[in-house]
C-alpha positions as CSV (number, residue, x, y, z in Angstrom):
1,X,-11.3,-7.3,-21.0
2,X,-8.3,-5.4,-20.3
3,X,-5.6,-6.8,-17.9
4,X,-4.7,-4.3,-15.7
5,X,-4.2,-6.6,-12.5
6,X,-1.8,-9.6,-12.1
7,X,-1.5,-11.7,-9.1
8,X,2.1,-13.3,-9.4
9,X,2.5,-16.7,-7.3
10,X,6.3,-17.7,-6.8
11,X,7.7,-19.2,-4.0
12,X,11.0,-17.5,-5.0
13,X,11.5,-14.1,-3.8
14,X,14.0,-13.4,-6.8
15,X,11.5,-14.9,-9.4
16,X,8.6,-13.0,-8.1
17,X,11.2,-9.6,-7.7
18,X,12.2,-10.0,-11.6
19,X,8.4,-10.6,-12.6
20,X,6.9,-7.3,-10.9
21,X,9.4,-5.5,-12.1
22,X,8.8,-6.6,-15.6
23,X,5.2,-5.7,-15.1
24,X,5.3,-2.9,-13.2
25,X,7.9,-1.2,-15.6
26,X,5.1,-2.1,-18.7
27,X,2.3,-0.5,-15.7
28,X,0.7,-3.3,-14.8
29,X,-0.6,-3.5,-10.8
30,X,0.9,-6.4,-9.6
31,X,0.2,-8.4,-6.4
32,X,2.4,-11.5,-5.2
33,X,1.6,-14.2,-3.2
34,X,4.4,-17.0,-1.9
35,X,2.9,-20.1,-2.3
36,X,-0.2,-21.9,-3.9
37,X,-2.6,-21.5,-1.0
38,X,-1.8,-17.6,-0.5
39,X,-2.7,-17.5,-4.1
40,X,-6.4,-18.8,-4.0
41,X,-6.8,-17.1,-1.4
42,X,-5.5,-13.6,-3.2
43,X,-7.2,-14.5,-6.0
44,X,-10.2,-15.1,-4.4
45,X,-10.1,-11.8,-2.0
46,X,-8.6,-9.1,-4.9
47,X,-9.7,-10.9,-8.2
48,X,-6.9,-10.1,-10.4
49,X,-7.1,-9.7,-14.0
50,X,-4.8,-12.4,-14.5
51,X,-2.7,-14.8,-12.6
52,X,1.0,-15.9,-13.4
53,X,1.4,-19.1,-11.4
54,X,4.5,-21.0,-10.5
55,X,4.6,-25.2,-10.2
56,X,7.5,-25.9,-7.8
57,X,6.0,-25.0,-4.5
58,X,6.3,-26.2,-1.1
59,X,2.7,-27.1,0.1
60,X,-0.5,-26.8,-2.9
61,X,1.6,-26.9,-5.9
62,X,0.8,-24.7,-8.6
63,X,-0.5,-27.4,-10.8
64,X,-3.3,-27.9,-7.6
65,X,-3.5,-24.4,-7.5
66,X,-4.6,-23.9,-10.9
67,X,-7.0,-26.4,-10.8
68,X,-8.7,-24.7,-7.8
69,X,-8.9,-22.0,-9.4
70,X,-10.6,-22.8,-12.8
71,X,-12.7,-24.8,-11.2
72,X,-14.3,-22.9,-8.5
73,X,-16.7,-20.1,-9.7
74,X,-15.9,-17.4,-8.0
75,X,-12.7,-17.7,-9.7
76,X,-12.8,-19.7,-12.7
77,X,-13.4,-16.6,-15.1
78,X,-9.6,-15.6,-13.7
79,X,-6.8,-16.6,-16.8
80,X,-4.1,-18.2,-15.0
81,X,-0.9,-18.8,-17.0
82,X,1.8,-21.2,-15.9
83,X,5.0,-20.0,-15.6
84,X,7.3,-22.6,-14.5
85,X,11.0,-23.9,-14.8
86,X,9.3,-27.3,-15.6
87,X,9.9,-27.6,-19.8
88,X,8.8,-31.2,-20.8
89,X,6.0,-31.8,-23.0
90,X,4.0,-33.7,-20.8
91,X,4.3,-30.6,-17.9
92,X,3.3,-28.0,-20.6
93,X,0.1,-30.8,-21.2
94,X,-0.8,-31.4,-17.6
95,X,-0.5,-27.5,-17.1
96,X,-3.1,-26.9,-19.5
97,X,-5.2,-29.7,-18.6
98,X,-5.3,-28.3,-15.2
99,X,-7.5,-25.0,-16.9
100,X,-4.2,-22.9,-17.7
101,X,-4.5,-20.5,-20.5
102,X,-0.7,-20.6,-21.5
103,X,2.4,-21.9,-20.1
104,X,5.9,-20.2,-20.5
105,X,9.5,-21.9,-19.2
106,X,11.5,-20.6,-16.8
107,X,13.5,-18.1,-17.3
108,X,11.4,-15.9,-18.5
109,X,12.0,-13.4,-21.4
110,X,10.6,-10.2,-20.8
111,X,9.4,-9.9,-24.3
112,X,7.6,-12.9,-24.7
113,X,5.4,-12.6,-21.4
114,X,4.0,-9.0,-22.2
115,X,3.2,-10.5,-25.7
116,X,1.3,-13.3,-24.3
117,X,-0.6,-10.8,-21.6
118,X,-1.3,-8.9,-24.4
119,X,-2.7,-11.8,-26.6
120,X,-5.0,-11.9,-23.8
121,X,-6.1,-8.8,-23.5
């Protein structure tokens, strides 16, 4: 399936600025939504292609958000990678556990996220 759609989840108005413009510039359609909640709720109502989800936010963190997400069927066929400033090991684990399809570190190299949308694709 082609990713044409993202839905971008950052609390951080400069994180989620730098992120749609890395997409938008490689013509992606991207979406944002400011916190975890916002985000199901997005992704529920405009069911993006893909889903770039931030951990560190105030409310439903993205770590709940993601497991929303996978598990609920109207959404669970939605890729959701976590993109996070969180590095250790065990986040990276418990990111994945939660049904995440990848997880990159914070900050994020340009390159290296269109390669992984594109590994999707």
């Amino acid at each position: 399936m082609p990713i044409k759609n993202i839905l971008v989840v950052d609390d951080s108005p400069t994180e989620r600025y730098f992120t749609v413009d890395i997409l938008t510039r490689a013509g992606y359609h991207v979406t944002t939504a400011n916190n975890g909640e916002e985000g199901i709720a997005k992704a529920r109502s405009e069911r993006p292609d893909l889903i770039l989800m931030d951990v560190v936010m105030p409310g439903l963190n993205g770590y709940q958000a993601t497991r929303t997400l996978t598990r609920d069927e109207s959404t669970s066929n939605i890729p959701v990678i976590v993109c996070t400033s969180k590095g250790q090991e065990t986040d990276k684990i418990w990111g994945m556990r939660q049904g995440a399809v990848d997880y990159l570190v914070k900050p994020l190299n340009p390159e290296e996220l269109l390669q992984r949308i594109a590994a999707l694709a």
